[in-house]
N, CA, C and O atoms as CSV, one atom per row, in Angstrom:
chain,resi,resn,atom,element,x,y,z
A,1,UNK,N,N,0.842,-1.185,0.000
A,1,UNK,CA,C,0.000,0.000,0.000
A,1,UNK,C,C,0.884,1.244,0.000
A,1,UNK,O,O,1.902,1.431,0.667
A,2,UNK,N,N,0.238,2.141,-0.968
A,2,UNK,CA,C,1.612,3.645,-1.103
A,2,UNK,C,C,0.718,4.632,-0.312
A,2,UNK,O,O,-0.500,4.773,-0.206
A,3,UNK,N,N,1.805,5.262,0.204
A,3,UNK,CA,C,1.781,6.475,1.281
A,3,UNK,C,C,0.359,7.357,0.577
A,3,UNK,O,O,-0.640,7.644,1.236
A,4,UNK,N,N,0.587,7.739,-1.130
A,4,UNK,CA,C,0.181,8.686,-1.528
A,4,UNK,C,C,-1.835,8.094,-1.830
A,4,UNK,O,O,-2.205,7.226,-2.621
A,5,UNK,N,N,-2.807,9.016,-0.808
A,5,UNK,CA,C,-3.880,8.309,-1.432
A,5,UNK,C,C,-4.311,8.732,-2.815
A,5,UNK,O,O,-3.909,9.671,-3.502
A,6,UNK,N,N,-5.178,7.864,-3.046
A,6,UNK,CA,C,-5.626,8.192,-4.639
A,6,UNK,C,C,-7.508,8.119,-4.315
A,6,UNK,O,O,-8.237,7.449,-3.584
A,7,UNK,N,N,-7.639,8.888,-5.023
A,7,UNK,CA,C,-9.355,9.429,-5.093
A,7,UNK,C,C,-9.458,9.708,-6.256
A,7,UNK,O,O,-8.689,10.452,-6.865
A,8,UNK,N,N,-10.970,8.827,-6.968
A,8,UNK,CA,C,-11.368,9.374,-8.696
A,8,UNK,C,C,-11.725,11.105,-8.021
A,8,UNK,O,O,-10.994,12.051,-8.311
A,9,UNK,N,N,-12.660,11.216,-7.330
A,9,UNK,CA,C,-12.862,12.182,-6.766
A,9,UNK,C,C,-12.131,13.636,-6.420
A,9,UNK,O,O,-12.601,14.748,-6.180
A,10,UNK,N,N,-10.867,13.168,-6.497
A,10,UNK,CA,C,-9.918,14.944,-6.308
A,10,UNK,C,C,-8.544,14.176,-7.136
A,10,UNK,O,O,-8.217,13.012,-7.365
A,11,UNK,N,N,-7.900,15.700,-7.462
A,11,UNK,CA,C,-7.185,15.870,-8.299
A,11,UNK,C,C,-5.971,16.268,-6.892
A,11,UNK,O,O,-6.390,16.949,-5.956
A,12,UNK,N,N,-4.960,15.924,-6.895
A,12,UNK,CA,C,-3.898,16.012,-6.426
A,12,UNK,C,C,-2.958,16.314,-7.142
A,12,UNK,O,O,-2.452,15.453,-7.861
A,13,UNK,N,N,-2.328,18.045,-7.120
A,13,UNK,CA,C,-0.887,18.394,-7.875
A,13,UNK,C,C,0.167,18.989,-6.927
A,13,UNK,O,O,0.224,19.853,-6.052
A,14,UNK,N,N,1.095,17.966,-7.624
A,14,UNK,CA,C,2.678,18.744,-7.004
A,14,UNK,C,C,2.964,19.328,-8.091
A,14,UNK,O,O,2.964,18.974,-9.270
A,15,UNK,N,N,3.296,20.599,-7.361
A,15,UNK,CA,C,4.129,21.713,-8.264
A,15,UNK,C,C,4.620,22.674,-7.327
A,15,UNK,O,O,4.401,22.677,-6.116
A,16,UNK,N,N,5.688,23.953,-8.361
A,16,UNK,CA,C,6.312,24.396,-7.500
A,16,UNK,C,C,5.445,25.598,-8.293
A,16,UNK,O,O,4.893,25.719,-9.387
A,17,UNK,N,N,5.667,26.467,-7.013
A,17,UNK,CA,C,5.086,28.019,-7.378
A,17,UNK,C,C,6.037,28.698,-7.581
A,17,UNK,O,O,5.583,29.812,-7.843
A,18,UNK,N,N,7.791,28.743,-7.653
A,18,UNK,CA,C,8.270,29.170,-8.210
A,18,UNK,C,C,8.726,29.056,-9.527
A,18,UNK,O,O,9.635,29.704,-10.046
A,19,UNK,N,N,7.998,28.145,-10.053
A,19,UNK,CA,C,8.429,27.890,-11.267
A,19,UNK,C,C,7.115,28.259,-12.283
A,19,UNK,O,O,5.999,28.195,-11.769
A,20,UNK,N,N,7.210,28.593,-13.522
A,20,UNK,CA,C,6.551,29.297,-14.479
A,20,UNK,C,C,5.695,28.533,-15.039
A,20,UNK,O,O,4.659,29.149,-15.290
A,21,UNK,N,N,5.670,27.129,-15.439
A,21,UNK,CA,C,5.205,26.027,-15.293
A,21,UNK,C,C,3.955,25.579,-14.469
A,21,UNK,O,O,2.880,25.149,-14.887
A,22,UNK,N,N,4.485,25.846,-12.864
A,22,UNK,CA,C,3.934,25.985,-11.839
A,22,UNK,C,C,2.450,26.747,-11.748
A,22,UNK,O,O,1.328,26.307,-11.499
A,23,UNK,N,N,2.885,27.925,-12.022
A,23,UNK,CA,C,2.028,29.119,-11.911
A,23,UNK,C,C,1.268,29.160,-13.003
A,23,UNK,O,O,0.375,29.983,-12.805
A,24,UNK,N,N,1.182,28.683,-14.044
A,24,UNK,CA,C,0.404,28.285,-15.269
A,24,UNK,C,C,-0.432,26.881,-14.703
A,24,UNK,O,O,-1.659,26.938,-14.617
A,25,UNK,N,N,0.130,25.915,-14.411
A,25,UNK,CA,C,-0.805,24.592,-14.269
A,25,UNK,C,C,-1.790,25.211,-12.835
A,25,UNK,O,O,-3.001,25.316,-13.026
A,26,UNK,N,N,-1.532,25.388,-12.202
A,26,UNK,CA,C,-2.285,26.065,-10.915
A,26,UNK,C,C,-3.711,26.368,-11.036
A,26,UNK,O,O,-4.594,25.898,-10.319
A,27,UNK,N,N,-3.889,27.324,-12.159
A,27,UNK,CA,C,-5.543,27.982,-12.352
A,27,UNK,C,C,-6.278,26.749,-13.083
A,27,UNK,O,O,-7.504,26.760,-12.973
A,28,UNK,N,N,-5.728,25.724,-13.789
A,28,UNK,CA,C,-6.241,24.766,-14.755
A,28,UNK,C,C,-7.049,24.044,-13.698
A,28,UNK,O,O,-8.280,24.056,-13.661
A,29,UNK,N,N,-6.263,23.418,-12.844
A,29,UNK,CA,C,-6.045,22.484,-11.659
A,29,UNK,C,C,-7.735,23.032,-10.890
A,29,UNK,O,O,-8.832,22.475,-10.927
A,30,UNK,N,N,-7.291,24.339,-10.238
A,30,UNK,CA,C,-8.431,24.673,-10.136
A,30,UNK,C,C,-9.732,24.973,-9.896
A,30,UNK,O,O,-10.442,25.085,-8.897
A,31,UNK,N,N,-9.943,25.139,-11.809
A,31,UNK,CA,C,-11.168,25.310,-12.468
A,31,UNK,C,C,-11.469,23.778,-12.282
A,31,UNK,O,O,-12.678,23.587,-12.410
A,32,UNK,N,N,-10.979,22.967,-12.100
A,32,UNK,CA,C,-11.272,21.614,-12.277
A,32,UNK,C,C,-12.842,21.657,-11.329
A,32,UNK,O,O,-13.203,22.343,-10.373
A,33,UNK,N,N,-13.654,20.330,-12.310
A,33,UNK,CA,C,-14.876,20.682,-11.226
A,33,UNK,C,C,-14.646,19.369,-10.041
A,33,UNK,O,O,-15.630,18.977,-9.414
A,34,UNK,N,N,-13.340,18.775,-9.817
A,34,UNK,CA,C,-13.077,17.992,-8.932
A,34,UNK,C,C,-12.408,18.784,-7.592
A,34,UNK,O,O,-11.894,19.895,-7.465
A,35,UNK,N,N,-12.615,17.893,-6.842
A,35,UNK,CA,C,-12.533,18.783,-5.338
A,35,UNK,C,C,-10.288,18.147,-5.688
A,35,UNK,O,O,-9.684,17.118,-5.991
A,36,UNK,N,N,-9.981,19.520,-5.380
A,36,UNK,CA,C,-8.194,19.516,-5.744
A,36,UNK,C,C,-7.765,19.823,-4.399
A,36,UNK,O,O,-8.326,20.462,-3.509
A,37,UNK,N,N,-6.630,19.222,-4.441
A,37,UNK,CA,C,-5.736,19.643,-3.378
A,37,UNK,C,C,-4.848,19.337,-4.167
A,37,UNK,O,O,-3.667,19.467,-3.848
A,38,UNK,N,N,-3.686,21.301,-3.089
A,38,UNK,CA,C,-2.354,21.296,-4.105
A,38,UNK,C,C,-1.350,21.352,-2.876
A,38,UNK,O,O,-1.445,21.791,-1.730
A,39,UNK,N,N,-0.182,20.617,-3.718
A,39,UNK,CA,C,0.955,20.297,-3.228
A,39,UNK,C,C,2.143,21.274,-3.263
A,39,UNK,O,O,3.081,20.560,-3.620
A,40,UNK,N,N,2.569,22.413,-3.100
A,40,UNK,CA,C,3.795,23.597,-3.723
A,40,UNK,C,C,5.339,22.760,-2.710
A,40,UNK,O,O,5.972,23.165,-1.735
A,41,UNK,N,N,5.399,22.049,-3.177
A,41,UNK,CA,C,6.858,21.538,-2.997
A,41,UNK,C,C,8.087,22.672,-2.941
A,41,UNK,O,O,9.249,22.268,-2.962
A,42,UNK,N,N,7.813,24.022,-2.873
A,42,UNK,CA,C,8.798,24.964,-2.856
A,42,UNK,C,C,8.449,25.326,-1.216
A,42,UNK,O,O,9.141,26.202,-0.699
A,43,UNK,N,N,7.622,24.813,-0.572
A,43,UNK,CA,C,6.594,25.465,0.912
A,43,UNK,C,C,6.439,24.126,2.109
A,43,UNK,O,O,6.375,24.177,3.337
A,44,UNK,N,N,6.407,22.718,0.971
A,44,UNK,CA,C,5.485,21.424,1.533
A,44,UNK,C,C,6.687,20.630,1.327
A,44,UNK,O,O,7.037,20.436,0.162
A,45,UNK,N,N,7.722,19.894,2.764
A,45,UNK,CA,C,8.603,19.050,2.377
A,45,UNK,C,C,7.420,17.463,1.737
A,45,UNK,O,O,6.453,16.812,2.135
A,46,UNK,N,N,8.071,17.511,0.915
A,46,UNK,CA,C,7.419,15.452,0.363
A,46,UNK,C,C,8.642,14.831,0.617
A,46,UNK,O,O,9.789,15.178,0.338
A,47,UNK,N,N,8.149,13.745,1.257
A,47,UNK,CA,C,9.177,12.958,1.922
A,47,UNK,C,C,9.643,11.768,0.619
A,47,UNK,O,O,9.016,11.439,-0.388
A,48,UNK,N,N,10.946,11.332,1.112
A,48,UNK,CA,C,11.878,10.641,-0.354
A,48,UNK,C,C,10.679,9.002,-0.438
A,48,UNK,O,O,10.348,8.412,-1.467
A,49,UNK,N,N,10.397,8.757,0.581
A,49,UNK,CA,C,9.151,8.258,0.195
A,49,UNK,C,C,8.037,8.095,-0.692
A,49,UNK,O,O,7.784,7.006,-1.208
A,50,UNK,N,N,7.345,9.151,-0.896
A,50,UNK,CA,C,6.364,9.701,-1.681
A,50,UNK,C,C,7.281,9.973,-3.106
A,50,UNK,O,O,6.777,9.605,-4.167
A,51,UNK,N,N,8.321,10.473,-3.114
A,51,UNK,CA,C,8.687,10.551,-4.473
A,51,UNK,C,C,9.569,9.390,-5.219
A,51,UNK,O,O,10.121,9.436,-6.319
A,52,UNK,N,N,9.517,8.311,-4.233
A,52,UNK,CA,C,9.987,7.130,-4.794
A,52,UNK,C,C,8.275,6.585,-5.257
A,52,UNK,O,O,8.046,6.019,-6.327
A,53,UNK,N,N,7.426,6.832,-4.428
A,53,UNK,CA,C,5.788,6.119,-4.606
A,53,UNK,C,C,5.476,6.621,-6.241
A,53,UNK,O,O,5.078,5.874,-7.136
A,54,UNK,N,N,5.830,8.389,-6.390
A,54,UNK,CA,C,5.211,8.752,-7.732
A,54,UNK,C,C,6.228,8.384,-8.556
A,54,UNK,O,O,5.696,7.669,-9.405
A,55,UNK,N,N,7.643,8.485,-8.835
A,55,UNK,CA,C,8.312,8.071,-9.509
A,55,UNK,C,C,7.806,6.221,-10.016
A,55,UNK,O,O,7.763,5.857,-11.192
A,56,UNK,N,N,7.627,5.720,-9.357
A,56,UNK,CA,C,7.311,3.700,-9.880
A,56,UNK,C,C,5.497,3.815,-10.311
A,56,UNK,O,O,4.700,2.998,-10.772
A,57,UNK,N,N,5.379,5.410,-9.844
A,57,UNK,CA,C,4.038,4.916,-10.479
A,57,UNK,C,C,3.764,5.469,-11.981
A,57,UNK,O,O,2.876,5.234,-12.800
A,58,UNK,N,N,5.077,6.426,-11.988
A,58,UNK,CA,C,5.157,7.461,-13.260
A,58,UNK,C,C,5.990,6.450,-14.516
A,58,UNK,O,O,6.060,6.487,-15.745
A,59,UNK,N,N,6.470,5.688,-13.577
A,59,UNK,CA,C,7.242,4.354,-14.436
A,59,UNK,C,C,8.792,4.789,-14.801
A,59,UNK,O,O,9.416,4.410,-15.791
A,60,UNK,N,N,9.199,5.551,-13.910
A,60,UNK,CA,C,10.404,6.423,-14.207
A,60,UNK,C,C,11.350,6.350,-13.307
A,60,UNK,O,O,10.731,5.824,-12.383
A,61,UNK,N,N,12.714,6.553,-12.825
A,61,UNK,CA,C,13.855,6.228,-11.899
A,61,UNK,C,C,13.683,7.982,-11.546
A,61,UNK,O,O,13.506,9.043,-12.146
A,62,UNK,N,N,13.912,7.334,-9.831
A,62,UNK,CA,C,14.128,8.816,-9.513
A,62,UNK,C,C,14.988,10.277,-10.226
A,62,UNK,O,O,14.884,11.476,-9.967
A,63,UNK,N,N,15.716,9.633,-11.066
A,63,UNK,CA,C,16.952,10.634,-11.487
A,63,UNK,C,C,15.982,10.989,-12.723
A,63,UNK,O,O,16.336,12.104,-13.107
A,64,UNK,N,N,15.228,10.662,-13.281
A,64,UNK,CA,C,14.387,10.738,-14.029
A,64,UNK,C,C,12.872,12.344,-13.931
A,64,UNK,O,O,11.913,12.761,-14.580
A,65,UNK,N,N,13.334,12.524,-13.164
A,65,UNK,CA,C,12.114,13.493,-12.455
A,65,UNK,C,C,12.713,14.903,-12.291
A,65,UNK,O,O,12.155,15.991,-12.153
A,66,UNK,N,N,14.133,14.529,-12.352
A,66,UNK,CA,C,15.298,16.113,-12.304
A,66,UNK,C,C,15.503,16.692,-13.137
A,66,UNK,O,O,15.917,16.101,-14.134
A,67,UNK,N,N,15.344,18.001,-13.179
A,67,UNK,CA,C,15.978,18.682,-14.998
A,67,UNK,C,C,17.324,18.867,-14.344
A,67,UNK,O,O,17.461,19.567,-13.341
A,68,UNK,N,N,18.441,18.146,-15.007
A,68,UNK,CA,C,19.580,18.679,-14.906
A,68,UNK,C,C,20.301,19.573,-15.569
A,68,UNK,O,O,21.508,19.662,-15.349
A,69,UNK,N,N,19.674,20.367,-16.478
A,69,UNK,CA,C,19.770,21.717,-17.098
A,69,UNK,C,C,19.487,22.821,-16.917
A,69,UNK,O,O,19.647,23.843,-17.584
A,70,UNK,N,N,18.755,22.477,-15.347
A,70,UNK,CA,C,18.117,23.944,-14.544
A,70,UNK,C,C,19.297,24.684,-14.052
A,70,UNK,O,O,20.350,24.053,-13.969
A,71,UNK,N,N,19.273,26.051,-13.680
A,71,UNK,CA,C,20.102,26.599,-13.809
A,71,UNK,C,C,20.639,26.404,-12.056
A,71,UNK,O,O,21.750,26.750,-11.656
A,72,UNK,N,N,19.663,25.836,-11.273
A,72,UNK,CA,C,20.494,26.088,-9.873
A,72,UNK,C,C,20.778,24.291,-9.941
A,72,UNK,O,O,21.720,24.054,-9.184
A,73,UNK,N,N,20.388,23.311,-10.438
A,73,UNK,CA,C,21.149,22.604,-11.030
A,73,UNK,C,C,22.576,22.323,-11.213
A,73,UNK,O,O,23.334,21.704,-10.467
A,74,UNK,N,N,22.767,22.792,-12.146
A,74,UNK,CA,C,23.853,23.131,-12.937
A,74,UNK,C,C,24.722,24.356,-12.027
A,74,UNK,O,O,25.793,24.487,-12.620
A,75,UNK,N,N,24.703,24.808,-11.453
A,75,UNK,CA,C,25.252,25.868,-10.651
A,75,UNK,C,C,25.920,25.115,-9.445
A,75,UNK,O,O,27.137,25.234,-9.300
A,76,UNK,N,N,25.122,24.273,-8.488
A,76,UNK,CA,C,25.332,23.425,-7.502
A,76,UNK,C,C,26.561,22.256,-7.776
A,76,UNK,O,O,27.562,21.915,-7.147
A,77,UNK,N,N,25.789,21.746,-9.338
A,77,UNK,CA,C,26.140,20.043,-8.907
A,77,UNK,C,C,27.307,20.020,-10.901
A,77,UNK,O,O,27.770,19.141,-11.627
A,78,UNK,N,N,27.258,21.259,-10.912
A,78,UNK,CA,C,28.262,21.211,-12.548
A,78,UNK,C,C,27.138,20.610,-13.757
A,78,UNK,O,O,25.947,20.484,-13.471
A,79,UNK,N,N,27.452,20.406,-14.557
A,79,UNK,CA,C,26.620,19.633,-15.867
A,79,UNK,C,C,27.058,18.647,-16.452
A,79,UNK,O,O,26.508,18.248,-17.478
A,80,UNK,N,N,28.287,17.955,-15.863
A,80,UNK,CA,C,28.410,16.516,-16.292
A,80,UNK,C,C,27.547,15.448,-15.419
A,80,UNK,O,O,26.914,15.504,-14.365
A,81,UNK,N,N,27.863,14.362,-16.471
A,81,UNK,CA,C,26.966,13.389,-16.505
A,81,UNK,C,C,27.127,12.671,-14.579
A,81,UNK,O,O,28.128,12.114,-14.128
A,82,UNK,N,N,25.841,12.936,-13.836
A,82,UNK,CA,C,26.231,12.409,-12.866
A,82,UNK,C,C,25.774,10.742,-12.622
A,82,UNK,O,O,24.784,10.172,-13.080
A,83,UNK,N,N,26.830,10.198,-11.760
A,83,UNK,CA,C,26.764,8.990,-11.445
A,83,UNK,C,C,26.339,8.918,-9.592
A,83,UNK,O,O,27.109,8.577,-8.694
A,84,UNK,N,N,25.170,9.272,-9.480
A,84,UNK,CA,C,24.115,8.900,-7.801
A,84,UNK,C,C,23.459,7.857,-7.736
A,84,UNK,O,O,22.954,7.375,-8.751
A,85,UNK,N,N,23.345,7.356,-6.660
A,85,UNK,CA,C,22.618,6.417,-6.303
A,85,UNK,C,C,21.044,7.247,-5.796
A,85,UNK,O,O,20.946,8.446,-5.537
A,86,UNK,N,N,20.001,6.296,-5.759
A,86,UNK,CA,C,18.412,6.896,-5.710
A,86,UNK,C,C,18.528,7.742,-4.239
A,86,UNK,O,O,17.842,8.751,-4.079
A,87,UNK,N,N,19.184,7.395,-3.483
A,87,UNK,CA,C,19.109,8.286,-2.094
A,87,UNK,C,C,19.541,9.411,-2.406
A,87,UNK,O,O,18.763,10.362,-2.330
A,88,UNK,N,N,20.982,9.629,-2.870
A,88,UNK,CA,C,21.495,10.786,-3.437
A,88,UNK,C,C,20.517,11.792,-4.044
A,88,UNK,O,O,20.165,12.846,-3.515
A,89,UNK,N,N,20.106,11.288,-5.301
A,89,UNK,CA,C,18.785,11.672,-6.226
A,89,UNK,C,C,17.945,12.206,-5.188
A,89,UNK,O,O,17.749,13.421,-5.199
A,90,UNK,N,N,17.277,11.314,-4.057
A,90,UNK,CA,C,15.905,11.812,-3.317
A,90,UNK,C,C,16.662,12.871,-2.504
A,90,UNK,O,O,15.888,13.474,-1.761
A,91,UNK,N,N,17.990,13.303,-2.410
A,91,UNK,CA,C,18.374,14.040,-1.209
A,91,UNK,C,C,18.577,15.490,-1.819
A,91,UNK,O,O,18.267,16.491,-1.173
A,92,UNK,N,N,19.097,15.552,-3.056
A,92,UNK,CA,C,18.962,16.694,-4.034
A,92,UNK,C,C,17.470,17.472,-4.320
A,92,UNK,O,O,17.351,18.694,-4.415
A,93,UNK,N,N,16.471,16.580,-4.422
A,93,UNK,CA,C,15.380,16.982,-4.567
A,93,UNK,C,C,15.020,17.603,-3.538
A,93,UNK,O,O,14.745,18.803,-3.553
A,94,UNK,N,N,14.957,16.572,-2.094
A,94,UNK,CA,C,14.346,17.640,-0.817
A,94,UNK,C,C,15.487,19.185,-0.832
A,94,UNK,O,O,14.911,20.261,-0.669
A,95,UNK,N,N,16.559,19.197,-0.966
A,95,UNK,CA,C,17.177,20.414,-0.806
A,95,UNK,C,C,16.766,21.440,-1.833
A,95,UNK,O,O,16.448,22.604,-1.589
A,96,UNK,N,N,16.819,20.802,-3.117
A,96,UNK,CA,C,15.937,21.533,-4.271
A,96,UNK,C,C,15.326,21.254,-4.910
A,96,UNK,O,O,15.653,20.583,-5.889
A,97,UNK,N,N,14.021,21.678,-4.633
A,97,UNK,CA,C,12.629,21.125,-5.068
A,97,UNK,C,C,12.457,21.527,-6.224
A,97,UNK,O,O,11.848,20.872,-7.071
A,98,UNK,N,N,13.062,22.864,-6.461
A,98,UNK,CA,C,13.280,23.604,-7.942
A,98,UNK,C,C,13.398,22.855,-8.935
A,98,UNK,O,O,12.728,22.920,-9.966
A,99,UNK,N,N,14.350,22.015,-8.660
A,99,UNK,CA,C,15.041,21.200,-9.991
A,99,UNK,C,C,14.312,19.756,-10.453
A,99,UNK,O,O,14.775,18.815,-11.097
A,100,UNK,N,N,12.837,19.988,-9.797
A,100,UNK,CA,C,11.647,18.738,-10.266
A,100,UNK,C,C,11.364,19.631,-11.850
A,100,UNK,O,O,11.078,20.806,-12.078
A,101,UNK,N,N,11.594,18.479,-12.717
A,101,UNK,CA,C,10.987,18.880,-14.225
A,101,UNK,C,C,9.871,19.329,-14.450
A,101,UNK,O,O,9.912,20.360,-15.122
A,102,UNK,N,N,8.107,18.730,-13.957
A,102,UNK,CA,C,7.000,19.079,-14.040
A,102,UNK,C,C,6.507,19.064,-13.075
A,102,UNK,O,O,7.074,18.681,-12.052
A,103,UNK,N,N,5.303,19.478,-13.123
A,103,UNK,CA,C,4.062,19.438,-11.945
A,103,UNK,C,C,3.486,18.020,-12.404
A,103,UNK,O,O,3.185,17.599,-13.521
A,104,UNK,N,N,3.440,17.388,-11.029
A,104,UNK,CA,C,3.281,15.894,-11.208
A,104,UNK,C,C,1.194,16.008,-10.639
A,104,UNK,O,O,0.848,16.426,-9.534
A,105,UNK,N,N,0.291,15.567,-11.633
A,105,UNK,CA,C,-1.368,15.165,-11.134
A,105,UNK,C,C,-1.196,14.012,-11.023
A,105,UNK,O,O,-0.538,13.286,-11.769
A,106,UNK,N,N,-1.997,13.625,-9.713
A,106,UNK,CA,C,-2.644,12.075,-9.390
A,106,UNK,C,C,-3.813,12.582,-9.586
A,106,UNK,O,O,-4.061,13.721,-9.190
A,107,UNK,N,N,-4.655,11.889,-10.176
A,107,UNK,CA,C,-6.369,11.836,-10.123
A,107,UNK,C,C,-6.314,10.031,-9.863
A,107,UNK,O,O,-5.724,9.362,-10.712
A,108,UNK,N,N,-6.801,9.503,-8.951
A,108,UNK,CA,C,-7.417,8.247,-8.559
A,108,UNK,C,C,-5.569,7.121,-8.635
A,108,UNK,O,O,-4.543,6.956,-7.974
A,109,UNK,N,N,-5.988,6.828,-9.458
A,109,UNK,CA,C,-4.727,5.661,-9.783
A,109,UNK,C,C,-3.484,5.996,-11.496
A,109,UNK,O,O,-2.569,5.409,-12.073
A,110,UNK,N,N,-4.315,7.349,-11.646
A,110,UNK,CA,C,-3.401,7.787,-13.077
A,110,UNK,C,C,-2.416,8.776,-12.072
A,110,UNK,O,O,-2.697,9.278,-10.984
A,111,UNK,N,N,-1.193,8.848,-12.849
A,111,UNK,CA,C,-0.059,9.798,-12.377
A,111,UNK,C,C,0.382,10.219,-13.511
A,111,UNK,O,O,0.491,9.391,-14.415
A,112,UNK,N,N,0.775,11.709,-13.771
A,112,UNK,CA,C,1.155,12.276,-15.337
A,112,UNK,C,C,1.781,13.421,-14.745
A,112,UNK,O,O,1.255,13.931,-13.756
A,113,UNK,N,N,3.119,14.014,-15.354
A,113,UNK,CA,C,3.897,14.761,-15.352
A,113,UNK,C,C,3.017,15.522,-16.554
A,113,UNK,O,O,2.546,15.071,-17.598
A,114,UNK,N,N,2.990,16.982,-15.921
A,114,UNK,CA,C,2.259,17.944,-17.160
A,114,UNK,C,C,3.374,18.923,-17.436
A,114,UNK,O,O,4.038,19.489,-16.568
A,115,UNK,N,N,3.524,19.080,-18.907
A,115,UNK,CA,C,4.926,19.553,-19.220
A,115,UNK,C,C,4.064,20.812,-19.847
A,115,UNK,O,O,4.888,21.682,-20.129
A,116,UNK,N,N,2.864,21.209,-20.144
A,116,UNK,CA,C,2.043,22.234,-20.437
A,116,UNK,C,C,0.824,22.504,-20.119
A,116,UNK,O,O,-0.002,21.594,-20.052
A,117,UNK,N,N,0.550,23.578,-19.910
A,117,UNK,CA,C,-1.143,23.681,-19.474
A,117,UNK,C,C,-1.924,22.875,-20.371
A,117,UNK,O,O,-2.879,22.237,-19.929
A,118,UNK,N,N,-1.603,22.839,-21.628
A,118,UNK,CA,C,-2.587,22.182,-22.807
A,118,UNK,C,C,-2.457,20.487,-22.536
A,118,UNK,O,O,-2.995,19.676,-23.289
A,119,UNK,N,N,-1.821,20.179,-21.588
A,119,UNK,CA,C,-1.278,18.794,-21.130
A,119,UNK,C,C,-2.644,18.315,-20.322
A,119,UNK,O,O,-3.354,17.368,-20.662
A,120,UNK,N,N,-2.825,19.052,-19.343
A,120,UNK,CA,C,-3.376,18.968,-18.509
A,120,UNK,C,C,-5.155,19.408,-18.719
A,120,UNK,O,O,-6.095,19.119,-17.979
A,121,UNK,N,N,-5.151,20.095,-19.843
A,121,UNK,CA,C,-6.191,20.235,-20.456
A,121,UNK,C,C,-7.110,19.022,-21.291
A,121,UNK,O,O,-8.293,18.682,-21.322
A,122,UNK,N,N,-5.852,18.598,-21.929
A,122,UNK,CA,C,-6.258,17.194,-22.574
A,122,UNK,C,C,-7.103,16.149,-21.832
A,122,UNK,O,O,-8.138,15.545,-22.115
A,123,UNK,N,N,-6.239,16.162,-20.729
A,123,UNK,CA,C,-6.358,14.958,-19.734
A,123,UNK,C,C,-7.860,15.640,-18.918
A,123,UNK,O,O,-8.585,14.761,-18.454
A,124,UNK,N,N,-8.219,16.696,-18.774
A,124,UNK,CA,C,-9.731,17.265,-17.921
A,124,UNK,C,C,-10.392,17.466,-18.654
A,124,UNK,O,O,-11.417,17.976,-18.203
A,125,UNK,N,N,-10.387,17.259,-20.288
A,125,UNK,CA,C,-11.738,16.856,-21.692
A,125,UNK,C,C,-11.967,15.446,-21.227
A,125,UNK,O,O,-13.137,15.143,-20.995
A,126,UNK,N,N,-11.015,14.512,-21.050
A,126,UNK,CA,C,-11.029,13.501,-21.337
A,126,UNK,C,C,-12.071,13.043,-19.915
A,126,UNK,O,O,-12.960,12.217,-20.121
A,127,UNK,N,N,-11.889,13.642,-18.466
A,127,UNK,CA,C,-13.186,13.496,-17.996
A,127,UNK,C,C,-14.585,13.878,-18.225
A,127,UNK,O,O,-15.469,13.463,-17.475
């Protein structure tokens, strides 16, 4: 059983509000006519737990969930190719939440990284 619950009923997003991304998926989320609760991972520690739970459910390796082209990224940790183990990975993230690629929705048992508002649009026709 995973930490993170799932409800057809509400829409659950992690995102960061400092990010531009962020602040765009936010109003979509919403308008939703599902009861939402939001996650701002720049405010809300998520424990390496939970982002090992959405990562296996996103079907993806933790290192997988990092833009390593972000600029505090790349500032911190250089831009060669790094070689971490998944703790490492989950320990970068809690210090910088910044450097998560998308705003991650759970609705019920689906998990989707939204890389655009029109992402996330798709997916709330489709209810």
């Amino acid at each position: 059983m995973g930490m993170i619950s799932k409800d057809n009923r509400q829409i659950k997003l992690y995102y960061n509000s400092e990010t531009s991304i962020g602040r765009q998926i936010l109003p979509f989320v919403e308008a939703s006519e599902k009861k939402v609760l939001t996650i701002d991972i720049s405010t809300t520690k998520v424990t390496g737990t939970q982002w090992l739970e959405i990562a296996d459910h996103l079907k993806m390796s933790i290192s997988e969930l990092v833009n390593v082209n972000h600029p505090d990224f790349v500032k911190n940790y250089g831009n060669k190719a790094m070689n971490l183990n998944e703790h490492d990975w989950l320990k970068l993230i809690e210090t910088h939440p910044i450097i998560i690629n998308y705003p991650i929705v759970i609705h019920g048992n689906n998990f989707m990284q939204i890389k655009s508002p029109s992402d996330l649009a798709k997916y709330l026709d489709k209810e």
